[in-house]
C-alpha positions as a LaTeX table, in Angstrom:
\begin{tabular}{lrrr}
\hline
Residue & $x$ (\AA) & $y$ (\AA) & $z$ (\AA) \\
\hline
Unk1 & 27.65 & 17.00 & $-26.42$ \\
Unk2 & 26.40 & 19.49 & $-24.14$ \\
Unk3 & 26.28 & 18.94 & $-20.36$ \\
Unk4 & 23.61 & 20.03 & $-17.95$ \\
Unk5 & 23.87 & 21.88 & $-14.61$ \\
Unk6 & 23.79 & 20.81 & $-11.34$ \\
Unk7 & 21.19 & 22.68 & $-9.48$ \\
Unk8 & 20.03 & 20.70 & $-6.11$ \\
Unk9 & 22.31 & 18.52 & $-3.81$ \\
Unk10 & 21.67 & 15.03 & $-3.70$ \\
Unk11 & 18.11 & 15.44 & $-2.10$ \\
Unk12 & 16.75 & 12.13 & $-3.40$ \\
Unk13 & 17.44 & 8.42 & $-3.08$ \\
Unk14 & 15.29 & 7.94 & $-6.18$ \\
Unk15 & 14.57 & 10.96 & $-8.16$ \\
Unk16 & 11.73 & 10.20 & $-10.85$ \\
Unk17 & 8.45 & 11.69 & $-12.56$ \\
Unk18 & 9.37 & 16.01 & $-12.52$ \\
Unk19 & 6.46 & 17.49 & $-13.71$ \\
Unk20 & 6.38 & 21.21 & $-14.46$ \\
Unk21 & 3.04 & 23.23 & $-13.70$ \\
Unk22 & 2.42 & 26.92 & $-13.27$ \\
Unk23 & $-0.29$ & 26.29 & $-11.12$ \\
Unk24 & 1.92 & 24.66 & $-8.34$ \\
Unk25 & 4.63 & 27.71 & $-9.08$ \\
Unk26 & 7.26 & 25.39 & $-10.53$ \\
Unk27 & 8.36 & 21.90 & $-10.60$ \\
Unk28 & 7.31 & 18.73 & $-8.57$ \\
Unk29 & 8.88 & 15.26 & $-8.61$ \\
Unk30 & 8.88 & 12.17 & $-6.44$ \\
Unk31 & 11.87 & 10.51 & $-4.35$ \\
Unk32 & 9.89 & 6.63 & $-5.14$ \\
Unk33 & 11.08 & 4.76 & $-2.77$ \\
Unk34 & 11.02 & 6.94 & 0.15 \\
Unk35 & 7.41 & 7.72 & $-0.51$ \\
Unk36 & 7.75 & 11.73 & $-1.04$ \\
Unk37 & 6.86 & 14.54 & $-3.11$ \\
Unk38 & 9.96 & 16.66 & $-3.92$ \\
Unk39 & 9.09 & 20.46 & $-4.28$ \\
Unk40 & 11.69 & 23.55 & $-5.89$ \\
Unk41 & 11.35 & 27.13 & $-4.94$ \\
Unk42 & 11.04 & 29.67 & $-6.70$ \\
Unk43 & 14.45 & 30.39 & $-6.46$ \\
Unk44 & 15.93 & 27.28 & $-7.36$ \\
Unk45 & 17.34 & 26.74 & $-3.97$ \\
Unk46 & 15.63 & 24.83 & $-1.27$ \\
Unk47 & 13.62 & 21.83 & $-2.27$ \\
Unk48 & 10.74 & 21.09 & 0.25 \\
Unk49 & 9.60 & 17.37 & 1.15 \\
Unk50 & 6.35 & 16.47 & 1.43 \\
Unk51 & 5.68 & 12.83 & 2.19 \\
Unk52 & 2.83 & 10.75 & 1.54 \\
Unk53 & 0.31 & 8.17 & 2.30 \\
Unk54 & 2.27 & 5.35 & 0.84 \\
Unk55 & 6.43 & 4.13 & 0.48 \\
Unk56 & 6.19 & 4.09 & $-2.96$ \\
Unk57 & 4.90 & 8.06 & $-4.92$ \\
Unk58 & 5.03 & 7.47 & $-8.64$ \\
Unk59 & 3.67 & 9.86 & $-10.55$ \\
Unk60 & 2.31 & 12.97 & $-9.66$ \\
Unk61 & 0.28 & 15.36 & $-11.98$ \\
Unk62 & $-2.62$ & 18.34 & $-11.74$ \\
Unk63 & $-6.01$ & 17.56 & $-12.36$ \\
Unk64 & $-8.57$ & 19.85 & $-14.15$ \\
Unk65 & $-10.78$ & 20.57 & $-11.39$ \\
Unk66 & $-8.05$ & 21.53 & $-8.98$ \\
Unk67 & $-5.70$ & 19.82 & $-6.70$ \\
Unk68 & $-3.73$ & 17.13 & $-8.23$ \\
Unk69 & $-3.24$ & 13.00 & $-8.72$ \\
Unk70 & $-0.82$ & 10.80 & $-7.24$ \\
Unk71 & 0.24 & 7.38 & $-8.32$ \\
Unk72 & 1.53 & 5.42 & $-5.23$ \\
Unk73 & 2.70 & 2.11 & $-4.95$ \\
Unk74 & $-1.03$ & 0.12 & $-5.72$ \\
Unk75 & $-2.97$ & 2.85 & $-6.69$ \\
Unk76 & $-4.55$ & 6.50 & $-6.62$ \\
Unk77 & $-4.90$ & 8.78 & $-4.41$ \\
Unk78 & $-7.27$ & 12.25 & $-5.80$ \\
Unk79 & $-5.93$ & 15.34 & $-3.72$ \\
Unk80 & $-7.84$ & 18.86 & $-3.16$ \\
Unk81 & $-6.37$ & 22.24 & $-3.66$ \\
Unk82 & $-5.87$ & 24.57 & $-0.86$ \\
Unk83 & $-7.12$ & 28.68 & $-0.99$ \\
Unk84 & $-3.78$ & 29.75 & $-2.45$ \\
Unk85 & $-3.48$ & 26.78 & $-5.32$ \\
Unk86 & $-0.87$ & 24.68 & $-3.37$ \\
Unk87 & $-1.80$ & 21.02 & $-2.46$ \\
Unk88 & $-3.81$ & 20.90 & 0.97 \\
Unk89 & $-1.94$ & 18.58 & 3.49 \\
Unk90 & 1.04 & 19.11 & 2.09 \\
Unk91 & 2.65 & 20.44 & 5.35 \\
Unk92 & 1.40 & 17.94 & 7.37 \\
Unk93 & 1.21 & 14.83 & 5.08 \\
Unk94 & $-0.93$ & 14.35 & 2.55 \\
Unk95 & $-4.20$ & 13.58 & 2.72 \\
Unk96 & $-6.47$ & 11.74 & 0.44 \\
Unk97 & $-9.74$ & 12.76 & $-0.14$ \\
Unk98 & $-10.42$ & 9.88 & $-2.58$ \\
Unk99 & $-8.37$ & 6.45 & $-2.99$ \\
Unk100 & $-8.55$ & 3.59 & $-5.30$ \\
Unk101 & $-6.53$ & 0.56 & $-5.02$ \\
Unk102 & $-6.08$ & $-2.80$ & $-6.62$ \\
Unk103 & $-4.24$ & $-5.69$ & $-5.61$ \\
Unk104 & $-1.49$ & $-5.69$ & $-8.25$ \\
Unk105 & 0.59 & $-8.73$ & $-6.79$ \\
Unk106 & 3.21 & $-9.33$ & $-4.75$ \\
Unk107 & 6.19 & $-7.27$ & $-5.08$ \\
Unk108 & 4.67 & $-4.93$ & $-7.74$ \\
Unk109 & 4.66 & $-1.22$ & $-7.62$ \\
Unk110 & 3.88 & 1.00 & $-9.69$ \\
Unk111 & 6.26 & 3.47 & $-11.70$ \\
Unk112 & 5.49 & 6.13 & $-14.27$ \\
Unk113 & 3.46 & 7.40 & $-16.45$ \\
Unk114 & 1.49 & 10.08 & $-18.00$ \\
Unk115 & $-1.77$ & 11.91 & $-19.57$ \\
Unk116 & $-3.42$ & 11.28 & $-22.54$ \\
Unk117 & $-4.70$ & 14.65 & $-24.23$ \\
Unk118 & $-8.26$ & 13.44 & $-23.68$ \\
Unk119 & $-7.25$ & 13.33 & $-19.74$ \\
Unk120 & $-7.00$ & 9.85 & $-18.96$ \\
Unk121 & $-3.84$ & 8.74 & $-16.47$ \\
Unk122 & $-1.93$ & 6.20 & $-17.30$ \\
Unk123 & 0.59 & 4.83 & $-15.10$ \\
Unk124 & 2.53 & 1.65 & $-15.22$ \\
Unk125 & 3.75 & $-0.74$ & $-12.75$ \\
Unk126 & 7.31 & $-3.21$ & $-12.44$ \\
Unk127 & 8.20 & $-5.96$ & $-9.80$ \\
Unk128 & 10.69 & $-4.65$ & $-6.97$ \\
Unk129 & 13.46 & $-7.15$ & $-8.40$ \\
Unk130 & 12.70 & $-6.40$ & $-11.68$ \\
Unk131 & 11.41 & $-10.05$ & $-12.96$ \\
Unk132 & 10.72 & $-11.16$ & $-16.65$ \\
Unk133 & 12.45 & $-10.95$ & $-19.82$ \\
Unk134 & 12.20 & $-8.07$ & $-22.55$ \\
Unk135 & 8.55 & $-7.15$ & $-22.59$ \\
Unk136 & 7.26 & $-10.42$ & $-20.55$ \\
Unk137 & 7.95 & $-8.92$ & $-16.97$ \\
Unk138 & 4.92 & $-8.71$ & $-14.46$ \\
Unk139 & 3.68 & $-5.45$ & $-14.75$ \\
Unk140 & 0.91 & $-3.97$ & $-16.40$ \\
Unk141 & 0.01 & $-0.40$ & $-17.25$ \\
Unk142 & $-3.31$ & 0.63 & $-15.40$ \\
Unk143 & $-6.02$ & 3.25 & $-17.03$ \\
Unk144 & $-7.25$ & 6.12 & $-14.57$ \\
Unk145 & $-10.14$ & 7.50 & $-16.72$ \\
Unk146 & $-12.22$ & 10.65 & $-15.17$ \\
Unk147 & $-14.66$ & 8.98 & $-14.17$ \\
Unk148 & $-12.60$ & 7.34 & $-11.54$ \\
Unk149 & $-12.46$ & 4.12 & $-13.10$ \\
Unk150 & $-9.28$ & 1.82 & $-12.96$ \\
Unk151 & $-8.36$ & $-1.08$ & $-15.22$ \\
Unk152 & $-5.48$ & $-2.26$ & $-17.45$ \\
Unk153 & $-4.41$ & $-0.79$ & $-20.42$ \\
Unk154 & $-4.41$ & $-3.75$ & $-22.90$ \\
Unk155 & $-2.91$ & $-2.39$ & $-25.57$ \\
Unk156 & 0.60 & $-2.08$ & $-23.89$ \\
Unk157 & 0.43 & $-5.92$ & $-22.91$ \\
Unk158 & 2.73 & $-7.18$ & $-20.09$ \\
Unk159 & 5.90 & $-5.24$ & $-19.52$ \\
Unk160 & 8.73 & $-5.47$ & $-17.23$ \\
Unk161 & 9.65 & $-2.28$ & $-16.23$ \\
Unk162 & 7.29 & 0.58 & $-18.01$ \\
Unk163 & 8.63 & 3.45 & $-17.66$ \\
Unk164 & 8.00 & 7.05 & $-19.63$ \\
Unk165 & 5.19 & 7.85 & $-22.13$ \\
Unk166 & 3.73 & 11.12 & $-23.79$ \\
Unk167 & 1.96 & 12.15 & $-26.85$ \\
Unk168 & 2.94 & 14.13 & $-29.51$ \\
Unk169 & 2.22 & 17.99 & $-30.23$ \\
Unk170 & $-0.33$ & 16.77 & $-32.65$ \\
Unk171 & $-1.55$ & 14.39 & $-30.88$ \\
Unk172 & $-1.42$ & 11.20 & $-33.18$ \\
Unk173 & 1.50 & 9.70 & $-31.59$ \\
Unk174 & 2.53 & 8.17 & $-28.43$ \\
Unk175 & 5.49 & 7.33 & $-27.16$ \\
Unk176 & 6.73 & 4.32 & $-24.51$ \\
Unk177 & 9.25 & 2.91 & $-22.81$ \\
Unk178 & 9.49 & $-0.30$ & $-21.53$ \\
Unk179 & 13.06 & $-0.55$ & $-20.04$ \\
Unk180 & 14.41 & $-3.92$ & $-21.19$ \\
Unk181 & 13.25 & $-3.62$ & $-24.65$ \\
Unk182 & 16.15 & $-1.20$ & $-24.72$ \\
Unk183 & 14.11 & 1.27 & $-27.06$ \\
Unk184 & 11.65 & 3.66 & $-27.22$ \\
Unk185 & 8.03 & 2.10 & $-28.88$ \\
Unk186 & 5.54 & 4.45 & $-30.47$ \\
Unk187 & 1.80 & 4.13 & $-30.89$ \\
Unk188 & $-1.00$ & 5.83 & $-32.61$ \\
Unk189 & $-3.24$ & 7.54 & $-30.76$ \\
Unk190 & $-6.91$ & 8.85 & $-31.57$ \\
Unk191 & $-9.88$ & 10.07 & $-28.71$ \\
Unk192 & $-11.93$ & 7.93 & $-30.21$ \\
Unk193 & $-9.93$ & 4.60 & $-31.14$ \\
Unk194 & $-7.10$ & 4.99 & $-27.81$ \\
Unk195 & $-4.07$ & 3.67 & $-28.32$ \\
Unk196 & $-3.03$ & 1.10 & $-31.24$ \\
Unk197 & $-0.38$ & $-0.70$ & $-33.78$ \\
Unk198 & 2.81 & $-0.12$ & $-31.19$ \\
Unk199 & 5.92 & $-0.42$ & $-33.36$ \\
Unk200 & 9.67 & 0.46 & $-32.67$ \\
Unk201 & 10.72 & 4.57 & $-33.39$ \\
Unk202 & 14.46 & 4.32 & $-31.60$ \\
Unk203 & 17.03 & 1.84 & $-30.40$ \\
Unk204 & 18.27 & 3.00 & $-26.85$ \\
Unk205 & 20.34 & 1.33 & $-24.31$ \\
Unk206 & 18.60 & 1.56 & $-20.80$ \\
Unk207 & 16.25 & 3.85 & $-21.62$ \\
Unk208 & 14.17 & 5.61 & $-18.90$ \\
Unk209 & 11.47 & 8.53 & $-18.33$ \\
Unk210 & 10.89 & 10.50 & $-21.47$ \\
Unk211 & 9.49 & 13.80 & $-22.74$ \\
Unk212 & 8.56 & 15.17 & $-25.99$ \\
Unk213 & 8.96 & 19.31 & $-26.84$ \\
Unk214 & 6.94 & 21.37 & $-29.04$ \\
Unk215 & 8.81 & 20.32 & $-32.47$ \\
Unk216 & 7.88 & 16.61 & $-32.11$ \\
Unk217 & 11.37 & 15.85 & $-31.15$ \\
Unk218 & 11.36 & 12.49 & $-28.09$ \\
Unk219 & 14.41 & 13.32 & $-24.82$ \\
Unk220 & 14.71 & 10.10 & $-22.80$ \\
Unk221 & 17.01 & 9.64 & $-20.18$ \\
Unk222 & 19.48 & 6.83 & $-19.97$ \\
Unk223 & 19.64 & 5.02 & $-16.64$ \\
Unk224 & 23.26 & 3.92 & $-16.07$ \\
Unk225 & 24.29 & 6.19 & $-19.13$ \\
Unk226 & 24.68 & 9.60 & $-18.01$ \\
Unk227 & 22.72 & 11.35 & $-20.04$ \\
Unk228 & 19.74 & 12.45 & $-21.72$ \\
Unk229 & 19.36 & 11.95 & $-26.17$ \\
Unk230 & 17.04 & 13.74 & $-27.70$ \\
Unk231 & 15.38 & 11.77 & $-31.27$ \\
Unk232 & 14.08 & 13.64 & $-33.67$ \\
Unk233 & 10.64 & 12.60 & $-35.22$ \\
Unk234 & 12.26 & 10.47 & $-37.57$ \\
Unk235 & 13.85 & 8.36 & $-34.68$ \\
Unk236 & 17.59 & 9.57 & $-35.67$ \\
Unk237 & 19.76 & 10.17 & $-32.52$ \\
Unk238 & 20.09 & 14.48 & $-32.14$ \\
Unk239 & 21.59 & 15.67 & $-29.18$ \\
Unk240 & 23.06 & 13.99 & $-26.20$ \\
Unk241 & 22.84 & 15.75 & $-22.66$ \\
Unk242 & 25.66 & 14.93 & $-20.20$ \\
Unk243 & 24.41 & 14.61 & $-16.77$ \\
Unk244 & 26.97 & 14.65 & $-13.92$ \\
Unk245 & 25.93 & 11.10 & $-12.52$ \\
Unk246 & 25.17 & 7.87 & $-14.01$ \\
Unk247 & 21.56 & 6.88 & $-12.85$ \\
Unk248 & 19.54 & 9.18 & $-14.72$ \\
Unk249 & 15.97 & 8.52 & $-14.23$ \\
Unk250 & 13.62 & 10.94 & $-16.51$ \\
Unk251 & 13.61 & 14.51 & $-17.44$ \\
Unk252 & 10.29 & 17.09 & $-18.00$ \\
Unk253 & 10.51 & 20.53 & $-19.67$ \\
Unk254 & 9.72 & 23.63 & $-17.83$ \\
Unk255 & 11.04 & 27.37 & $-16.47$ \\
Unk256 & 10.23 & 30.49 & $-18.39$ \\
Unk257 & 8.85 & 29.71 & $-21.69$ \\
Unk258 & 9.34 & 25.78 & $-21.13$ \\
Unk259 & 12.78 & 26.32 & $-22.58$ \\
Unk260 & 14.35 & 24.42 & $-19.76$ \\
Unk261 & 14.83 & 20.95 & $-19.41$ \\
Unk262 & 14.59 & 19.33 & $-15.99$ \\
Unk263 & 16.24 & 16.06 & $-15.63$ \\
Unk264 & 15.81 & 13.28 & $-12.17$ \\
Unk265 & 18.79 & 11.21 & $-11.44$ \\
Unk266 & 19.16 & 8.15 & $-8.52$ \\
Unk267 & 21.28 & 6.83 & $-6.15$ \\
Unk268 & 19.19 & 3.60 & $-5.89$ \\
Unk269 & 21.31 & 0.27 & $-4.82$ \\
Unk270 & 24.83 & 2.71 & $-4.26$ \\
Unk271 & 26.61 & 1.86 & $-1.25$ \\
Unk272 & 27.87 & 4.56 & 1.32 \\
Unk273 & 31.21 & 4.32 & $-0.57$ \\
Unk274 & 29.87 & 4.56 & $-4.27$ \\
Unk275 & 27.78 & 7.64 & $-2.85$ \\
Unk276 & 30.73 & 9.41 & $-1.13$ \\
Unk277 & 32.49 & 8.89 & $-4.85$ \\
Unk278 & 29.07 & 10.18 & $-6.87$ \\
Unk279 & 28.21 & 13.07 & $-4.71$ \\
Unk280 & 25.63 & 14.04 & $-7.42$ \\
Unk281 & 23.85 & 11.18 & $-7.52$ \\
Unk282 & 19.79 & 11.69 & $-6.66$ \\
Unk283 & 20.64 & 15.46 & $-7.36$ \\
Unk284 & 18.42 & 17.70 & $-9.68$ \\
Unk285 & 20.12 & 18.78 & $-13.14$ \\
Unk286 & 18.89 & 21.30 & $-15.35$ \\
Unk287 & 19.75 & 22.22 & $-19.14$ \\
Unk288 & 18.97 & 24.75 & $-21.44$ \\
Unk289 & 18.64 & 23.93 & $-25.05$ \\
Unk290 & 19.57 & 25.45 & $-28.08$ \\
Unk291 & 17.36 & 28.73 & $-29.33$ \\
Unk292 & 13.73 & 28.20 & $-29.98$ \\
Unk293 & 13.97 & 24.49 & $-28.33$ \\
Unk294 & 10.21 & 24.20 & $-25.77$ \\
Unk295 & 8.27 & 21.96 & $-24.27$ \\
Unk296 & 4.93 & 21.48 & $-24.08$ \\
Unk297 & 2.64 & 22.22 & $-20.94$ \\
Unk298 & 1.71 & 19.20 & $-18.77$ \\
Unk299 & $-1.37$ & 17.73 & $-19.39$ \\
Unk300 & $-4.10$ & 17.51 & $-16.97$ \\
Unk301 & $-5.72$ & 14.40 & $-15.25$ \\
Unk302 & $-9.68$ & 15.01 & $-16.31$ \\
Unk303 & $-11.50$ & 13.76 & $-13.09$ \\
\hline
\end{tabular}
C-alpha cells in the first residue's frame, strides 16, 4: 500500500469533482455544499475560492470554445473566458452568461459527472438525505449536449447517489458509479449508438468519484475507506492509495506529464470534535504513481 501526500490544509467542507486543465494553469475542484470553486497555484500552496451563483457547485469542466461549464445544484451555468484564459468573474463571483435549469424535485441536487469524448456533459443528481435503495434512489443523470439541450440520460435509469464516470482511452467503455450499488458498473459506449448494456466490472465498498489513466486501468475513491484502489481492465483489485482521512470523495490525474494523481476528501456531517481529531479532513492529497503510470487529459464540454 502506498500512501499519498498531504498537500492543502483542510480548505473544504466537501471536497469533490478536481479536474486538471492546462488551460486554467492547474487544477480546479468544488467545495459542494458551500457553493465554491476551489483553485491551486502554481506552487501548490495557496488555494483561491471563488464562489458561485448557487449553494450547491458540482462539476466543473472547460468547454471547447473557451471559458468553462458548471454543474450547480439544478442545473448549468455556461461561463466566458477572460483575455488571459482564466474564468471571467471569478474575482468577483461568477457570472453566468447562459443558464439552464430544471426543476429536479425537492431535495435533489446534483453531484458529479463527466464528458463523453463526443463532448456531451453528463452530470448526475442524489437527494440531500440520500433516499432509495441500491439503484432505486431519486436521482437521475441529466444530458448537457452542445447544443444546449438538457434531458435525462435513460440509459443509467434511476440511481441513488451517482457519482463518478469516464470513458476509456479507446473509447468503447464507460465507467459508473452509483454509490449504494457498492461497485463500479461499466457500459459500452459508441458516437453513434451512446451509451448501452451496463453490467458490473468491480465490487467496491462505498465507492465514490473515479478516474481512468492512459493504460485502461479504473482509480475510485472510497468514501469512509481511506483510500483510493486502482482496477485494472480486467476488474482485479491493483493498488490501494492510503489517504490520511477517511471521507475520500474522488480523485483526477494531473501535474507534469499527468503522472500525478489528485485526490478530494470531506469533512461532511463531522462535528467540531471529530474535526479537531481528523485535522486532514476536506484537505487536498496528492500521489505519485509508479513509473510510466498517466492520465489522460480532461475532456472538453462541446457547446
Amino acid at each position: 500500500m502506498s500512501k499519498a501526500e498531504q498537500i492543502t490544509g483542510a480548505d473544504a467542507y466537501h471536497g469533490e469533482g478536481p479536474c486538471w486543465y492546462d488551460g486554467w494553469g492547474g487544477l480546479r475542484w468544488v467545495d459542494m455544499l458551500a457553493g465554491c470553486v476551489l483553485s491551486l497555484d502554481a506552487g501548490h500552496g495557496t488555494v483561491r475560492r471563488h464562489p458561485t451563483a448557487s449553494r450547491v457547485a458540482a462539476v466543473v469542466r472547460p468547454r471547447a470554445r473557451g471559458g468553462s461549464v458548471l454543474a450547480l445544484e439544478r442545473g448549468f451555468a455556461v461561463l466566458g473566458s477572460g483575455p488571459d484564459g482564466s474564468w471571467d468573474g471569478l474575482e468577483v463571483g461568477i457570472r453566468p452568461e447562459a443558464v439552464q435549469l430544471w426543476d429536479a424535485g425537492e431535495g435533489v441536487r446534483m453531484n458529479e459527472g463527466g464528458c463523453s469524448p463526443d463532448g456531451v456533459l453528463y452530470v448526475g443528481s442524489m437527494a440531500y438525505d440520500q433516499s432509495g435503495g441500491s439503484g432505486t434512489g431519486r436521482g437521475r443523470v441529466w444530458r448537457l449536449a452542445p447544443s444546449g439541450t438538457v434531458e435525462v440520460a435513460r440509459a443509467f435509469g434511476d440511481v441513488t447517489i451517482s457519482n463518478g464516470l469516464e470513458w476509456s482511452p479507446d473509447e468503447t467503455l464507460a465507467y459508473y458509479v452509483d454509490t449504494p450499488t457498492d461497485r463500479i458498473d461499466v457500459f459500452d459506449w459508441t458516437a453513434e449508438e451512446g451509451l448501452r448494456n451496463r453490467r458490473p466490472f468491480a465490487r467496491v465498498e462505498h465507492p465514490d468519484g473515479l478516474t481512468v489513466d492512459a493504460s485502461g486501468r479504473v482509480w475510485v475513491a472510497r468514501y469512509g475507506g481511506g483510500c483510493v484502489e486502482c482496477y485494472g481492465p480486467d476488474g482485479k483489485l491493483e493498488e490501494v492509495v492510503e489517504v490520511g482521512t477517511p471521507r475520500v470523495t474522488a480523485c483526477t490525474f494531473g501535474g507534469p506529464g499527468l503522472g500525478e494523481l489528485w485526490i478530494t476528501t470531506s469533512a461532511e456531517g463531522m462535528s467540531p470534535t471529530d474535526r479537531e481529531a481528523d485535522p486532514a479532513a476536506g484537505a487536498l492529497f496528492r500521489h505519485v504513481p509508479g513509473e510510466g503510470v498517466r492520465g489522460m487529459p480532461v475532456r472538453p464540454y462541446a457547446g
